[in-house]
C-alpha positions in Angstrom: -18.8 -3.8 -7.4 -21.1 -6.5 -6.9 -24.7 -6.4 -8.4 -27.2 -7.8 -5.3 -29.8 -9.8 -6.4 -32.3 -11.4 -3.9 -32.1 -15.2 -4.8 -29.8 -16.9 -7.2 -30.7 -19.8 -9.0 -27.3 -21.5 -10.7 -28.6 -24.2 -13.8 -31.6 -23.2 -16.1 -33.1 -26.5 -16.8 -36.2 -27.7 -15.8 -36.3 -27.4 -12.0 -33.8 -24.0 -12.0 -37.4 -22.4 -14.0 -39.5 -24.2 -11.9 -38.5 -22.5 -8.8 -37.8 -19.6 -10.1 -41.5 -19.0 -11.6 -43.2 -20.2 -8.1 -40.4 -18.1 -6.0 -41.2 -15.2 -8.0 -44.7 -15.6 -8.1 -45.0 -15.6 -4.2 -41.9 -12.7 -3.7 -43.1 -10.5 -6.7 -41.2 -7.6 -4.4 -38.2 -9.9 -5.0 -35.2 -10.0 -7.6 -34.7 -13.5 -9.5 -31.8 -14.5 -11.4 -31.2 -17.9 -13.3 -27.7 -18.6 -14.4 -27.3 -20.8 -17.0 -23.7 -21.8 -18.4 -25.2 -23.0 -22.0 -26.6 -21.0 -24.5 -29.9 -21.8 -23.9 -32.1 -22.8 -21.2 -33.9 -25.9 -20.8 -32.4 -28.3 -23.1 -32.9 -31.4 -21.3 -36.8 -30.3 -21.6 -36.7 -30.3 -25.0 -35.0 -33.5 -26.1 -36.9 -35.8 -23.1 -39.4 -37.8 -24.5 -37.9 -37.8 -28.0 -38.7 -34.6 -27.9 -42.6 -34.8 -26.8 -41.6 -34.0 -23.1 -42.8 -36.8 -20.6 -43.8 -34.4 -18.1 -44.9 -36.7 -15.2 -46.6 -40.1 -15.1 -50.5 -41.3 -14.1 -49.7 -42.2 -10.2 -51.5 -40.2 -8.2 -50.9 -41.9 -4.9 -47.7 -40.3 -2.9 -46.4 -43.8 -1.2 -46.9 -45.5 -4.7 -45.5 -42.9 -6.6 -42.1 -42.9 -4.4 -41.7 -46.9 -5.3 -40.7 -45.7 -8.6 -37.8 -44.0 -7.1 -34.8 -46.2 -6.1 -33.0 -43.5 -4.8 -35.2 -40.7 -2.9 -38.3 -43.7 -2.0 -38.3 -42.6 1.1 -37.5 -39.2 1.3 -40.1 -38.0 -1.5 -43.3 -39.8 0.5 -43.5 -35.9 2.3 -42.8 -33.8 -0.3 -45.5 -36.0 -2.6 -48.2 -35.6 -0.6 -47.7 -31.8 -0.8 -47.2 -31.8 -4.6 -47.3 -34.5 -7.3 -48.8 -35.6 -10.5 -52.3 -33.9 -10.2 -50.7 -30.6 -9.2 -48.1 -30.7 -11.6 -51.1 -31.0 -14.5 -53.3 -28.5 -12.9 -50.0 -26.2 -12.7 -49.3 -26.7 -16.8 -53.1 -26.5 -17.5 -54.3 -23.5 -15.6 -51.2 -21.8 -17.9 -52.9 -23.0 -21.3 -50.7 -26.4 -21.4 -53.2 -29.4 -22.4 -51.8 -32.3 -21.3 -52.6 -36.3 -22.4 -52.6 -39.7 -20.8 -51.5 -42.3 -22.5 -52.0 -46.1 -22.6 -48.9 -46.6 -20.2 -49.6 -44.0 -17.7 -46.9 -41.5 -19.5 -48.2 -37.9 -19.5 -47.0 -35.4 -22.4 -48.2 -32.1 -23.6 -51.7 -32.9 -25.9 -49.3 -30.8 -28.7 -46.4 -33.9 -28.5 -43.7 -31.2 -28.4 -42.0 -30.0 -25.5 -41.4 -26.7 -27.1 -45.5 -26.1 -25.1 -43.6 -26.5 -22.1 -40.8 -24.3 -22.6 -42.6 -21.9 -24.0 -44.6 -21.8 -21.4 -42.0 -21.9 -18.6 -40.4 -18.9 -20.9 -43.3 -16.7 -20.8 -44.0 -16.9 -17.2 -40.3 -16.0 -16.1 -41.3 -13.2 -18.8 -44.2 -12.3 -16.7 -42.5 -12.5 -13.4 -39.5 -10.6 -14.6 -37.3 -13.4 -13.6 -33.5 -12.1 -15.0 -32.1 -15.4 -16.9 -28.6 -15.0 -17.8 -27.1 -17.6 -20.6 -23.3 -18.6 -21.3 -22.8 -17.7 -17.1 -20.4 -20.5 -16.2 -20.2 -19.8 -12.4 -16.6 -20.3 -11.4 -17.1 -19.9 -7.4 -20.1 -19.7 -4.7 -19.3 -18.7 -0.9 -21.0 -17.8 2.0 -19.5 -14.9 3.2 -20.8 -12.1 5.7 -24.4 -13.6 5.6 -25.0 -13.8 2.1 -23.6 -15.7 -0.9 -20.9 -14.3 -3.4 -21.2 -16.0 -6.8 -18.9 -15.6 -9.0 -18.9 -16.0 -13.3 -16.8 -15.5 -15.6 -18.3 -12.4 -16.0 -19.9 -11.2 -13.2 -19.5 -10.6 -9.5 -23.2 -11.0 -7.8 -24.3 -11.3 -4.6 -27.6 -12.8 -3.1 -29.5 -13.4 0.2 -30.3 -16.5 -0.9 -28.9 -19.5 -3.4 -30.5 -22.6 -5.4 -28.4 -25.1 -6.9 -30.5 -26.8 -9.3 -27.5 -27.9 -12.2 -28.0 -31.5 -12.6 -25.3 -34.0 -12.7 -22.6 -31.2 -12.6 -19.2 -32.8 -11.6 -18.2 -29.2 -11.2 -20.7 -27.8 -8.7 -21.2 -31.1 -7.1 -17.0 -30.7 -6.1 -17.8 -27.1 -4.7 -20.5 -28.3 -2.4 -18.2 -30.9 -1.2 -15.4 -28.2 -0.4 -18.1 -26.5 1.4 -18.9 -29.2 3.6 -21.5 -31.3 2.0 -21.2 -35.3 1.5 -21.3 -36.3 -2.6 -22.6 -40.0 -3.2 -20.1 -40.7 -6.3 -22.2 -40.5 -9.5 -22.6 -43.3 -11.5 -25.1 -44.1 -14.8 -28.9 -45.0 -14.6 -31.7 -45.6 -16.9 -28.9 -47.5 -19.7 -29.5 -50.1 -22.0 -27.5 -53.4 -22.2 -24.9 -54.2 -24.7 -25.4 -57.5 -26.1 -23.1 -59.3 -28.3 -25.3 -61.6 -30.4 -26.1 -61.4 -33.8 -28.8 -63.5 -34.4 -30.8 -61.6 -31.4 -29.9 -58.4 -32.7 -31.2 -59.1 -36.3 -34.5 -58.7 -34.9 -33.8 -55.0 -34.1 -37.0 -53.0 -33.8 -38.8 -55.7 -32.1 -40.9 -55.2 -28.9 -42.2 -57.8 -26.8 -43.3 -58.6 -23.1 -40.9 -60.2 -21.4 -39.9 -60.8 -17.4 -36.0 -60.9 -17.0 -33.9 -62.2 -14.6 -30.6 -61.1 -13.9 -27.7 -63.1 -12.6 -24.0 -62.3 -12.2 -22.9 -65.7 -14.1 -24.3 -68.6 -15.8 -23.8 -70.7 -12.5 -25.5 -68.5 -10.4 -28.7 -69.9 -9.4 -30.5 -66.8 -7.6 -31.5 -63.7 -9.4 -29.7 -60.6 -8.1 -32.7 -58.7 -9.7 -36.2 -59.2 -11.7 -38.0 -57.2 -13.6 -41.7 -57.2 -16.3 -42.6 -55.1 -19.0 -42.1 -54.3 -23.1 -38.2 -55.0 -24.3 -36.8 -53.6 -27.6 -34.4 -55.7 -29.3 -32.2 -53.2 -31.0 -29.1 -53.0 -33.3 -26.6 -53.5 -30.4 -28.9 -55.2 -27.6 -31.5 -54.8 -25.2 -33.6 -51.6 -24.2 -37.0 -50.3 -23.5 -39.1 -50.4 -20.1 -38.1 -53.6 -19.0 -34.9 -53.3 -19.8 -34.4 -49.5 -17.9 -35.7 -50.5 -14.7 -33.7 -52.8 -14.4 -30.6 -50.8 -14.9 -32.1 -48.0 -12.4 -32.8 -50.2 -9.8 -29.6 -52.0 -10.2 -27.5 -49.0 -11.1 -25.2 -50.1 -8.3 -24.6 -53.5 -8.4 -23.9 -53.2 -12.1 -21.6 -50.8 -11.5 -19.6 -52.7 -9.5 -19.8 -55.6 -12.0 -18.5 -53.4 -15.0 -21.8 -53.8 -16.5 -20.7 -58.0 -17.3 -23.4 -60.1 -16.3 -25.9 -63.0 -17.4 -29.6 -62.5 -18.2 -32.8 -65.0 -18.3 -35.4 -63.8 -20.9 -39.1 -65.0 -20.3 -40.3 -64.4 -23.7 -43.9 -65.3 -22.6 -44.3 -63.4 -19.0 -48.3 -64.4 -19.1 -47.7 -67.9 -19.8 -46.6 -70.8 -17.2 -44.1 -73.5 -17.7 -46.9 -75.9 -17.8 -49.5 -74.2 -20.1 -46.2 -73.3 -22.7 -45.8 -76.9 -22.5 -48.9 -78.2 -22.9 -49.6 -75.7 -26.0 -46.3 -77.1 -27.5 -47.9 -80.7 -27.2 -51.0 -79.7 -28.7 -49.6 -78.2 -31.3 -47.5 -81.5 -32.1 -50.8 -83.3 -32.3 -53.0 -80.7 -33.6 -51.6 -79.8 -36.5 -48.9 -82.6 -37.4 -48.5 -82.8 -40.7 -47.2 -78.5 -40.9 -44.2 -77.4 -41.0 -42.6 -75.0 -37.9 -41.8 -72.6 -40.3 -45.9 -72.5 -41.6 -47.7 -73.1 -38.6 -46.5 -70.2 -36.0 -47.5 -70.6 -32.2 -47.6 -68.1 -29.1 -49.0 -65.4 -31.7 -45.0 -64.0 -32.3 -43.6 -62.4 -35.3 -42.4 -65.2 -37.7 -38.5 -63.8 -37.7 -38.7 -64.1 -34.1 -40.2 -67.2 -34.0 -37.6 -69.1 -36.8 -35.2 -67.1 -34.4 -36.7 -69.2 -31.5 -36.1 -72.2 -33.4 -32.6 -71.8 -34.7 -31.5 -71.1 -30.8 -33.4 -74.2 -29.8 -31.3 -76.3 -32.4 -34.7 -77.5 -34.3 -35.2 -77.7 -38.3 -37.8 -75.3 -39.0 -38.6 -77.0 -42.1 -39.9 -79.9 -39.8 -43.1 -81.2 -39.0 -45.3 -80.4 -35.9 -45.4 -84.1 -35.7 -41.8 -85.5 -35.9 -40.6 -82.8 -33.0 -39.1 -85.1 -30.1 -39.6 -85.2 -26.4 -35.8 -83.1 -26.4 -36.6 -80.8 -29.0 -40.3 -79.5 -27.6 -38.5 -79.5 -24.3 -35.9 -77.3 -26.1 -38.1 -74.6 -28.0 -39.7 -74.5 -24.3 -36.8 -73.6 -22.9 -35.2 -71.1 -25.3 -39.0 -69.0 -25.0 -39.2 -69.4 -21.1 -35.2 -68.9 -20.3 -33.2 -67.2 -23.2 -30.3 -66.9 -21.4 -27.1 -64.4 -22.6 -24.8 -62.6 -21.5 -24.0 -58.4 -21.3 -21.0 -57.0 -22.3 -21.6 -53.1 -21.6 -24.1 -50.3 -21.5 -25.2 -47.7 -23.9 -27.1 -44.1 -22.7 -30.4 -43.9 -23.3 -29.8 -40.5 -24.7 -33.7 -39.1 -24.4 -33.5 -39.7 -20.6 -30.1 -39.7 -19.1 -29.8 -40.0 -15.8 -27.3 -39.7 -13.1 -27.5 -42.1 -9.2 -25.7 -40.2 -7.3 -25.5 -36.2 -6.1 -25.9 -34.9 -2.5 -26.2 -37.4 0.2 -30.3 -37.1 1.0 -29.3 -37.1 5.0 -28.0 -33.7 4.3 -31.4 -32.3 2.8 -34.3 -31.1 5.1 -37.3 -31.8 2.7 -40.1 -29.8 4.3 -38.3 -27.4 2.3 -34.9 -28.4 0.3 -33.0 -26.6 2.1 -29.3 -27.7 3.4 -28.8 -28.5 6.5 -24.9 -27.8 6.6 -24.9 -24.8 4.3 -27.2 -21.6 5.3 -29.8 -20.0 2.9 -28.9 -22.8 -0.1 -31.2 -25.2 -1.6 -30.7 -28.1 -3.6 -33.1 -29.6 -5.6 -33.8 -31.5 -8.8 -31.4 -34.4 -9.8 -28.5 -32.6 -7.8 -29.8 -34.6 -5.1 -28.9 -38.6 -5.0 -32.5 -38.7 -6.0 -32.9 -41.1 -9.5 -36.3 -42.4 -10.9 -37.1 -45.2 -13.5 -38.4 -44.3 -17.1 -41.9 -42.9 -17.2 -41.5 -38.9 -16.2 -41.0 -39.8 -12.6 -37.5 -37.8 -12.8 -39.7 -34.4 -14.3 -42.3 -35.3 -10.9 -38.8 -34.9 -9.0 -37.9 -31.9 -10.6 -41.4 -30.0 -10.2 -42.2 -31.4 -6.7 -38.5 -30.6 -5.1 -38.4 -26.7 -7.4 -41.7 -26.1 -6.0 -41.7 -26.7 -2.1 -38.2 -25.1 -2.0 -39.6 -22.2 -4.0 -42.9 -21.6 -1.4 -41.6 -22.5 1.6 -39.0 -20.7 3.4 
């Protein structure tokens, strides 16, 4: 016998609650169930954000908020201007979560633990007496006799209506093909790049500005893609900001290049190729009778700096004022066009992300709902919908759980 249960939401994480809360909230004459194969719920909340949960970011302007997405720009313009950032605070806030801006536009909980959000997200599905079932690995879904059968390894349920909200699962993503539904191939986003270089990695735990080109070889002349912000050198390459968009917006293309390509570091993104001249000149004048290795210019660590040097070919021990024509034209180039090569991607653990998931054509997003499948939803990162670093995949998450879960 098959227990009935009003709507069924299969995956517990963040946009599985999300829904589940507002549904319940609006249909308190309703039965909610949450089925999550894991023994707890809302795991990916609590590790994002190295643990501080980066709940959303400071854009509060739909069409520029959807730029952050390259996968789902389009698409999310609709849904933003009927929830987004300021919503998504208010939401948390109004339920005793104080939340924080900081310098970068990042938004966490004021506590800088994302335990505040689950436990917040725990005691309303308390409140609502949403049912959330752990270790349920649902083995089947079908839409039989107008409603769907889901099936665990434990139990037989029925419901009138069914969310998917699992993520980047292989498993329920190969169901919703068989029942009709078109699955963009799922490949890594939001990765850092693999660099084989020791010198460069020796500066681990360095961050500095930098605008990076990318190229697939070192005779290709135009940049397949371009990106500014903070880069972290670390103990096996390249990460941080600058570093992840570039691997979201090109998750694709790199892809299809086995993550092997060529990049050109600007070391100093504020500074022309005249001006970084010019102060390389001066500096060969000004203070002439100093060593490299003593008198530091573009206000950079000295390890970086003597690593600038050794890359350039130059004696550090030298003078300002014995540098040649070639070798100022050399440190100019190696701090304006650092150029090296990728060999590979790691996960950015804290914020892994998936491109790919149900094809967006497929998706009405007034409300989520599927156009090929009856009563079922689809929201979060099950959709082909990926975001940069920042907490523009949690604005995702909210925005698509909350319009499926108050609209019908």
């Amino acid at each position: 016998m098959s227990e009935i249960i009003d709507c069924i939401v299969i995956g517990g994480g963040a946009s599985g609650f999300f829904f589940a809360i507002n549904y319940a909230e609006r249909h308190p004459d309703q039965s909610v169930m949450i089925l999550e194969k894991s023994k707890q719920v809302l795991q990916k909340v609590k590790i994002s954000g190295g643990g501080r949960c980066n709940v959303t970011h400071a854009e509060f302007i739909p069409k520029d908020l959807s730029k952050h997405y390259p996968r789902g720009e389009r698409e999310l313009i609709g849904p933003f201007h009927r929830f987004m950032t300021g919503d998504m605070m208010a939401w948390l806030e109004q339920r005793g979560v104080a939340l924080k801006i900081e310098d970068d536009g990042r938004i966490f909980p004021k506590s800088d633990s994302s335990q505040s959000i689950i436990d917040c997200f725990v005691k309303e599905a308390n409140r609502l007496r949403v049912s959330v079932k752990t270790s349920q690995v649902v083995t089947d879904f079908n839409y039989i006799n107008n409603h769907w059968q889901v099936t665990t390894k434990t139990h037989n349920l029925e419901a009138q209506q069914l969310v998917i909200s699992t993520g980047s699962s292989l498993k329920i993503w190969k169901k919703l093909e068989q029942l009709g539904h078109e699955i963009v191939t799922p490949i890594p986003s939001l990765f850092t790049f693999n660099i084989h270089h020791t010198k460069l990695t020796q500066l681990q735990g360095l961050s500095l500005p930098t605008h990076i080109k990318l190229f697939e070889t070192t005779s290709t002349k135009a940049p397949l893609l371009e990106s500014t912000g903070a880069t972290l050198i670390t103990h096996w390459g390249l990460s941080g900001p600058c570093i992840l968009k570039l691997s979201a917006w090109g998750a694709q293309l790199l892809n299809k290049m086995n993550y092997h390509f060529v990049i050109s570091v600007n070391w100093l993104p504020d500074l022309s190729e005249d001006e970084v001249n010019e102060q390389l000149k001066r500096m060969k004048f000004e203070q002439s009778k100093k060593q490299l290795n003593k008198q530091i210019e573009f206000n950079v660590p000295k390890r970086f700096w003597l690593f600038i040097l050794e890359e350039a070919e130059v004696n550090s021990t030298k003078n300002w004022g014995d540098l040649s024509k070639l070798e100022l034209n050399r440190i100019s180039t190696v701090l304006r066009a650092f150029t090296v090569e990728v060999n590979g991607k790691s996960t950015f653990k804290d914020e892994f992300v998936t491109a790919g998931g149900v094809h967006l054509k497929e998706i009405d997003f007034k409300t989520f709902r599927s156009k090929q499948l009856p009563q079922l939803k689809i929201i979060g990162e099950a959709l082909n919908i990926d975001a940069i670093t920042g907490g523009f995949n949690f604005q995702n998450t909210w925005t698509s759980a909350y319009i499926a879960a108050t609209t019908n």
